[in-house]
C-alpha positions as CSV (number, residue, x, y, z in Angstrom):
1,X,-35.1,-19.0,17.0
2,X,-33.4,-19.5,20.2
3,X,-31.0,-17.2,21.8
4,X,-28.1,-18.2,22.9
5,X,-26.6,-17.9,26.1
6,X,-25.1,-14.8,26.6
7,X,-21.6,-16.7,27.9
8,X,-21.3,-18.3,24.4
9,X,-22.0,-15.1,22.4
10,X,-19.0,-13.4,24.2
11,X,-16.1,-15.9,22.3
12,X,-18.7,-16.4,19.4
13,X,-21.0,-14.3,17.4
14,X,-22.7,-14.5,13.7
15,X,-21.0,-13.4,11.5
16,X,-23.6,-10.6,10.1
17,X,-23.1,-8.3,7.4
18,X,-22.3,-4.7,9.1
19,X,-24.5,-1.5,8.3
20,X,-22.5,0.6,5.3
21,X,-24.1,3.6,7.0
22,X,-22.8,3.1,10.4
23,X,-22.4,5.6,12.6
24,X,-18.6,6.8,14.2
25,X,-16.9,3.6,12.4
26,X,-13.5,3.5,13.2
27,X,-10.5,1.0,13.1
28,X,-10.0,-1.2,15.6
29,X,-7.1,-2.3,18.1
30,X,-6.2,-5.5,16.1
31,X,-6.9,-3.6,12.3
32,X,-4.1,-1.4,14.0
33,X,-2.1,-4.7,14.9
34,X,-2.1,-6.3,11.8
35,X,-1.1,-3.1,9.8
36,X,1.7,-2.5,11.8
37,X,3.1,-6.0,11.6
38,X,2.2,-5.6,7.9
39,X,4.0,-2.8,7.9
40,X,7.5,-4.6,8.8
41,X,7.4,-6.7,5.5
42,X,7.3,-3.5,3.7
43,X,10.8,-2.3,5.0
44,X,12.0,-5.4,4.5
45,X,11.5,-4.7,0.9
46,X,12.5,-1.4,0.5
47,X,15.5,-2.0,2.3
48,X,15.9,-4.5,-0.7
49,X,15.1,-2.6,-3.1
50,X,17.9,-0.3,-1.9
51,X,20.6,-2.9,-1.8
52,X,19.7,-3.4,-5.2
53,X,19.8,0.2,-6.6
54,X,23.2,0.5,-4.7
55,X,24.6,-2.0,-6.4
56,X,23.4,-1.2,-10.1
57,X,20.4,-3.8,-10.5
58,X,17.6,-1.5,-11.1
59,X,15.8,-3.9,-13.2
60,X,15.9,-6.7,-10.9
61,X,15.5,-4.7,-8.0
62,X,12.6,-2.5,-9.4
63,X,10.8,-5.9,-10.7
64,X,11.3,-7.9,-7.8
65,X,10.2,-5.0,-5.3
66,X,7.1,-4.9,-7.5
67,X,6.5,-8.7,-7.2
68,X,7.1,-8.9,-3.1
69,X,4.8,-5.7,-2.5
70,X,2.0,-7.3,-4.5
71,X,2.4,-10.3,-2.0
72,X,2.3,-7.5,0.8
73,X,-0.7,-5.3,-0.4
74,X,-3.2,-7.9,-2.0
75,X,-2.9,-9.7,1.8
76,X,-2.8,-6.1,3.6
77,X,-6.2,-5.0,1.1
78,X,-8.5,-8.3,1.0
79,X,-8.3,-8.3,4.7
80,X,-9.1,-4.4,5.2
81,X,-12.3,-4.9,2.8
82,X,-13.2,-7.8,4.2
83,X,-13.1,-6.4,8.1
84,X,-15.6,-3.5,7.0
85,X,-18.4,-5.9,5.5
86,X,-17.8,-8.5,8.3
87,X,-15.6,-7.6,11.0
88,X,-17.2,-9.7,14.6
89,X,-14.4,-9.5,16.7
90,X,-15.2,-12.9,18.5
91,X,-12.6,-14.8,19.4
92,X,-12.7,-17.1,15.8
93,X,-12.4,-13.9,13.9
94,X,-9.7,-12.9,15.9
95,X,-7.4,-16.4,15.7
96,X,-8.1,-15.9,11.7
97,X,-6.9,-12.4,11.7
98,X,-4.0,-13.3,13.6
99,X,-2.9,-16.5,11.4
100,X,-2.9,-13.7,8.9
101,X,-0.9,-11.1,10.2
102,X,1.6,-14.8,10.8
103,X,1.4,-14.9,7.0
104,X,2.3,-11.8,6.4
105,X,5.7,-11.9,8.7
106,X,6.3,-15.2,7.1
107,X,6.3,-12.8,3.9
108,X,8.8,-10.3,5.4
109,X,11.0,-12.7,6.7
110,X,11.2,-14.2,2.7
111,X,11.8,-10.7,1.3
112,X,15.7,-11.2,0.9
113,X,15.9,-14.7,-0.5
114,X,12.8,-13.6,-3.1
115,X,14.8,-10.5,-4.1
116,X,18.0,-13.7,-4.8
117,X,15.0,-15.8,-7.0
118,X,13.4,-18.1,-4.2
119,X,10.0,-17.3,-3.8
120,X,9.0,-20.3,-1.6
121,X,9.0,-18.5,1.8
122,X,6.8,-15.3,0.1
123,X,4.0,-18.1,-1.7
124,X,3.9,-20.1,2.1
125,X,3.5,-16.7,3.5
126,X,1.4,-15.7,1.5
127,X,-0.7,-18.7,0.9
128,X,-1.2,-19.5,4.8
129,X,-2.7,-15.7,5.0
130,X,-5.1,-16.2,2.3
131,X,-6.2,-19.8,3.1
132,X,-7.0,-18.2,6.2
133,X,-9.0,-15.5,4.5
134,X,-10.7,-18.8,3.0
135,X,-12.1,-19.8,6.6
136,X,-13.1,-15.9,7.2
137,X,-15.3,-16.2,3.9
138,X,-17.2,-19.3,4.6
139,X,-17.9,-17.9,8.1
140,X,-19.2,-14.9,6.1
141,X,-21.2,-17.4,3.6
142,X,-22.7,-19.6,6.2
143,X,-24.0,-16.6,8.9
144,X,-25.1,-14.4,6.2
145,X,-27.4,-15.7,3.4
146,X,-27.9,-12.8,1.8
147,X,-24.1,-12.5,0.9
148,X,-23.5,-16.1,0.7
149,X,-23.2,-16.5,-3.0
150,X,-20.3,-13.4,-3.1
151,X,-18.8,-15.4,-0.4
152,X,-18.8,-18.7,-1.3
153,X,-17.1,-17.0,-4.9
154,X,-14.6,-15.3,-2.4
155,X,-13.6,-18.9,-0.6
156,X,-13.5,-20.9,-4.0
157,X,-11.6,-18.1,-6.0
158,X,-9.0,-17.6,-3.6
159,X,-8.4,-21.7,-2.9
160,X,-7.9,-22.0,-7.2
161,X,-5.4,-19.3,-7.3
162,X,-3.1,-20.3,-4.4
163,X,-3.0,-23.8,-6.0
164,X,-1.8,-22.5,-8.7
165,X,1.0,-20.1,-6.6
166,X,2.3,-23.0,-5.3
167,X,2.8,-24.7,-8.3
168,X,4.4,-21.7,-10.0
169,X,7.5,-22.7,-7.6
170,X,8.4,-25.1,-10.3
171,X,7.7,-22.9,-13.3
172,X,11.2,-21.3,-14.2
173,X,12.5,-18.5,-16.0
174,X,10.3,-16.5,-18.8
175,X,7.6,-18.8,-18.1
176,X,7.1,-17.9,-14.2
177,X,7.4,-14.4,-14.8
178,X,4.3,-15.1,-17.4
179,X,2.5,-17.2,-15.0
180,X,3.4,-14.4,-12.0
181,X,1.5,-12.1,-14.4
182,X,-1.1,-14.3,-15.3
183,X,-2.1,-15.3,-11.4
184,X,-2.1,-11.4,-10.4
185,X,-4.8,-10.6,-12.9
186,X,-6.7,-14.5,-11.1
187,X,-6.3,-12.6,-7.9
188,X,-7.5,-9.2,-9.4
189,X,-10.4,-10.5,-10.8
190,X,-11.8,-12.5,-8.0
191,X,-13.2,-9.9,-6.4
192,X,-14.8,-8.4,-9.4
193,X,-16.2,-12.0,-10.0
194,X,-17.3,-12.2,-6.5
195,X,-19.2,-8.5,-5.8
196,X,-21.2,-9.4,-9.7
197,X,-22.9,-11.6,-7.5
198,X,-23.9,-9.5,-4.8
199,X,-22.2,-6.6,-3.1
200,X,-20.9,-6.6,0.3
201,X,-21.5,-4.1,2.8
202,X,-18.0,-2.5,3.1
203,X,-17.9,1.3,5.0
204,X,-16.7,3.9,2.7
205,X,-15.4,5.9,5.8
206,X,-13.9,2.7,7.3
207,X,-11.9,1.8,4.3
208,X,-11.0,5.3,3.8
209,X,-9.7,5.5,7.1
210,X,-7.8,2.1,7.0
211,X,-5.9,3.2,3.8
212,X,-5.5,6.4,5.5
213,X,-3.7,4.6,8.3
214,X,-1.6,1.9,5.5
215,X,-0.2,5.3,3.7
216,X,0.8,7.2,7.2
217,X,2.6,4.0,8.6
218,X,4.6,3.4,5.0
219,X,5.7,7.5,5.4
220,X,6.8,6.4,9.2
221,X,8.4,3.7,7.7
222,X,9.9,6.1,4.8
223,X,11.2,8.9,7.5
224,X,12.7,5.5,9.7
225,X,15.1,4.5,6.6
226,X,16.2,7.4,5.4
227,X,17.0,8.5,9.2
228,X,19.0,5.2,9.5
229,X,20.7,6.3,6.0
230,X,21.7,9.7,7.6
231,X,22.8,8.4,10.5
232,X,24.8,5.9,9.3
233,X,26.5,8.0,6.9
234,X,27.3,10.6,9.8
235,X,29.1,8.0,11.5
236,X,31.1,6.9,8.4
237,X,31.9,10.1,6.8
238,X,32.4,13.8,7.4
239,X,29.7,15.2,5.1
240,X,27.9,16.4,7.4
241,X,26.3,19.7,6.2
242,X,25.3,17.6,2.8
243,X,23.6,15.0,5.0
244,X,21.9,17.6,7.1
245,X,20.7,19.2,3.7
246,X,19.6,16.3,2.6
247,X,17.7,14.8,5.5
248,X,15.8,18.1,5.6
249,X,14.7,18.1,2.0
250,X,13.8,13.9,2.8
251,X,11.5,15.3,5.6
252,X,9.9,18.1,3.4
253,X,9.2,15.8,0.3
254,X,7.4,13.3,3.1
255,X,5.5,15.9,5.1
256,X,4.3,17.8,1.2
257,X,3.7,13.9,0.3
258,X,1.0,13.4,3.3
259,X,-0.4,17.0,2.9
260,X,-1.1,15.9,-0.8
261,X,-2.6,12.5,0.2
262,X,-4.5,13.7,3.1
263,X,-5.3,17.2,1.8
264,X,-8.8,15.9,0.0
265,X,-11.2,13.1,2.2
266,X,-10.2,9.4,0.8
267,X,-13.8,8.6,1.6
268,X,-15.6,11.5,-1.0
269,X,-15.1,9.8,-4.5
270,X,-16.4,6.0,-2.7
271,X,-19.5,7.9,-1.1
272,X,-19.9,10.0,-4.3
273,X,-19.9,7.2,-6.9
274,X,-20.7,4.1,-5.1
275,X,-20.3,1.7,-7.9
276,X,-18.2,-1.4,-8.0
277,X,-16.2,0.1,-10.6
278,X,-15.2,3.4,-8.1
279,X,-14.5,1.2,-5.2
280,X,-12.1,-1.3,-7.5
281,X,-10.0,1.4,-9.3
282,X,-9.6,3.5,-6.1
283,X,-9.0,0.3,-4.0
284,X,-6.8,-1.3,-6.4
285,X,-5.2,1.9,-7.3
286,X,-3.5,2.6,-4.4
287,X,-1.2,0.0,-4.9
288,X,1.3,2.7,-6.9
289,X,0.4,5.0,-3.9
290,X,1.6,2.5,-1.5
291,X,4.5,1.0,-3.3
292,X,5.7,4.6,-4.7
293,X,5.8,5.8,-1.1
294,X,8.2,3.4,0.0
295,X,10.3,3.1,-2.8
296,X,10.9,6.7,-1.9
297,X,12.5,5.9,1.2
298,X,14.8,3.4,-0.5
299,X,15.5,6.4,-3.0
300,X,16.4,8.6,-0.3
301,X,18.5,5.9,1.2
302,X,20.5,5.7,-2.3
303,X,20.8,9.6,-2.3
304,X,22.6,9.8,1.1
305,X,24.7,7.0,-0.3
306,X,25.7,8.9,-3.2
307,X,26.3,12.1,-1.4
308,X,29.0,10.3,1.3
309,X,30.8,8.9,-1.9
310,X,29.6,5.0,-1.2
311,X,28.1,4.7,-4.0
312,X,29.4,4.4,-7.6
313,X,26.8,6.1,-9.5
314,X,26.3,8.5,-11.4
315,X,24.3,11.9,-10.6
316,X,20.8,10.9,-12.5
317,X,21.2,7.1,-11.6
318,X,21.6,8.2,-7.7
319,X,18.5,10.7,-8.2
320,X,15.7,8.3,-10.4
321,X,14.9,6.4,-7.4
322,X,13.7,9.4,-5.6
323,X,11.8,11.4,-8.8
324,X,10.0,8.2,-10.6
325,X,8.3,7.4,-7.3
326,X,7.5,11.1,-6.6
327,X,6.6,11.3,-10.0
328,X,3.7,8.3,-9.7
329,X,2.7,9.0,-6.0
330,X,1.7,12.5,-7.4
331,X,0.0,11.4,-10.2
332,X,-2.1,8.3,-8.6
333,X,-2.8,10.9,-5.8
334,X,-4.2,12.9,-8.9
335,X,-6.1,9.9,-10.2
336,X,-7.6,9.0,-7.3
337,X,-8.4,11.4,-5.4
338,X,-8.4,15.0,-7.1
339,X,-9.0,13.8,-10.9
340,X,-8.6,15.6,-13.8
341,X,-11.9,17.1,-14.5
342,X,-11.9,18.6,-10.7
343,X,-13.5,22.0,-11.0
344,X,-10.5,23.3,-9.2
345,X,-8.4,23.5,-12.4
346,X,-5.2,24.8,-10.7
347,X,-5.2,22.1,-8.7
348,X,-6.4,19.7,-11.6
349,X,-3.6,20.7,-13.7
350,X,-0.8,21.5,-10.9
351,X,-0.9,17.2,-9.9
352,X,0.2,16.2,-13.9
353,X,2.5,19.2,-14.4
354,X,4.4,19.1,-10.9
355,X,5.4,15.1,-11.8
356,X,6.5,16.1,-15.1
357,X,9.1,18.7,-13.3
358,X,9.7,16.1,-10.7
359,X,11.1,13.8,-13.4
360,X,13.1,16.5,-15.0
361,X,14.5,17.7,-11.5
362,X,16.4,14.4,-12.0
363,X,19.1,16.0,-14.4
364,X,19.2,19.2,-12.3
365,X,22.8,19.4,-9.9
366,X,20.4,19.5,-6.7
367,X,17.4,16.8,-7.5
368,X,16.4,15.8,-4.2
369,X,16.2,19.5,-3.0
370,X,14.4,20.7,-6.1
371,X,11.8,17.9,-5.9
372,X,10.7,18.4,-2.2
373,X,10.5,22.1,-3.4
374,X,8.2,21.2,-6.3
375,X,6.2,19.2,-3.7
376,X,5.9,22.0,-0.9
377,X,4.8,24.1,-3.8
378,X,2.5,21.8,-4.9
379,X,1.2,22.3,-1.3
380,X,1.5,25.6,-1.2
381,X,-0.7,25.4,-4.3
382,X,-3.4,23.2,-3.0
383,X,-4.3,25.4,0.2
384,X,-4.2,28.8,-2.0
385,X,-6.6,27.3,-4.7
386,X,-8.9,25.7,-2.2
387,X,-8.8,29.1,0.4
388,X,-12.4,30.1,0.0
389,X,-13.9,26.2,-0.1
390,X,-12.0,26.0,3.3
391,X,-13.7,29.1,4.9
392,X,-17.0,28.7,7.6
393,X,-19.8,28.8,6.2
């Protein structure tokens, strides 16, 4: 075969399957981009998901928050996966990459009007990042034979189930929110479909990493609102020793929340149990560790509200949106990461139990301070039980 000049092979490369066993693997400058810009559509929605807990539509809010962070994660995780098997960084990769990351602010900038019923900004959003996904996959399918059938499922999957997103738009009422159901399972199980044919070469320690980085930019972006809150309220108000109270128990429930998440390697359960059943529920899992940790922030938000008197709810309303996220980031933390046969049954048993006394910290007269206490000692827990597994050998 002849090689091509080493001019063209700067803009353009094959797009080869990478080694899983590569050495020092890390993310890369634009894999940083795209999260942070990712990252943006994801306040977007907590912020609407406050707005909607302040004004007493949990329901609505709570389901449509759900429905916009799907749009938000599927994009955020298909690419991710995708970049460890394939990732070139020629200049075509990087143009696709880009159009996505265009997608996904197209998604943020829909946030508001999806949270009012329109979901035609979100599905153009959304279906202009994963038509470009499309173009990455046939890349993938024509450079790399030995992957092409998994790819060529990837491209033709993904091209079925944004036709039918885009004809959703005129679905209405009971029967969209079927259909909305119906196409999240499509996009679920395209994936599965795909890898049955032939597994790509994704980098446990890469996508470890990169969902590593996902989770401490949606904590950032947690801290960011609830400072805003705080500061806002300061202005508007003369609670002042509540607020300062209350933004120090914020900033203990999210520091306990990262020492939880990052206390145990992401990458141990993918390297221990390599099977396309480990790498699905952990990847897919982490949606309710994503979407929890924001919707934190838009608790927190709420709680500051409540404690300067803006907001007309009552003591337990003003405190669920805080608890039920702690609650499931704690336990899909557990799941995924520490499980509950670990050998380390303190630690096995503390995950489960600590959510349970989250929840009920909801009827206590203090819930926001007793639930980053339950967290820190949660902490506290981890690094006690685990001592002598931390010690030199």
């Amino acid at each position: 075969m002849t090689e091509q000049p080493s001019g063209v092979r700067v803009w353009y490369r094959p797009m080869r399957s990478r080694d899983r066993g590569e050495h020092h693997r890390v993310a890369t400058p634009l894999e940083l981009l795209f999260d942070l810009c990712f990252v943006v559509a994801v306040g977007q929605a907590a912020a609407a998901l406050h707005h909607a807990l302040a004004e007493g539509h949990a329901a609505h809010g709570v389901t449509s928050f759900a429905m916009v962070f799907f749009a938000i994660w599927w994009g955020w995780l298909n690419f991710s996966w995708f970049a460890s098997a394939f990732d070139t960084d020629d200049v075509p990769y990087r143009l696709a990459t880009l159009v996505q990351i265009a997608g996904g602010l197209t998604i943020a900038a829909g946030v508001s009007s999806a949270f009012e019923g329109d979901f035609r900004v979100i599905v153009a959003g959304y279906v202009l990042m994963r038509l470009a996904m499309v173009v990455q996959w046939l890349r993938a399918a024509r450079s790399e034979p030995e992957c092409r059938p998994a790819a060529l499922r990837y491209a033709a999957g993904i091209v079925v189930v944004q036709a039918l997103w885009i004809a959703r738009l005129w679905v209405p009422g009971t029967a969209g929110a079927v259909a909305f159901v119906v196409l999240v399972l499509a996009e679920l199980a395209v994936p599965v479909w795909a890898e049955s044919s032939g597994g790509t070469t994704w980098h446990p320690h890469h996508i470890a990493e990169r969902y590593g980085l996902f989770t401490l930019i949606v904590l950032g972006e947690v801290i960011l609102g609830a400072t805003n809150a705080v500061k806002e309220g300061t202005s508007e108000t003369g609670h002042l020793g509540a607020l300062i109270s209350l933004a120090a128990a914020g900033l203990v429930l999210v520091f306990s929340m990262w020492w939880l998440y990052f206390d145990r390697p992401g990458h141990a359960r993918l390297v221990r149990r390599p099977t396309m059943f480990t790498s699905m529920s952990w990847g897919y899992g982490h949606y309710f560790i994503f979407a929890s940790a924001a919707a934190v922030g838009a608790g927190l938000e709420v709680a500051v509200a409540y404690d300067t008197g803006t907001l007309h709810l009552g003591g337990v309303a003003a405190a669920l949106p805080t608890t039920i996220p702690v609650a499931v980031f704690l336990l899909s933390v557990w799941l995924l990461h520490i499980g509950p046969t670990n050998e380390c049954r303190p630690i096995a048993i503390g995950f489960p139990v600590s959510a349970v006394l989250v929840l009920a910290a909801s009827f206590t007269p203090a819930p926001i301070h007793v639930t980053a206490l339950l967290a820190a000692a949660l902490v506290v827990l981890t690094v006690v039980a685990t001592h002598d597994s931390r010690q030199p050998a």
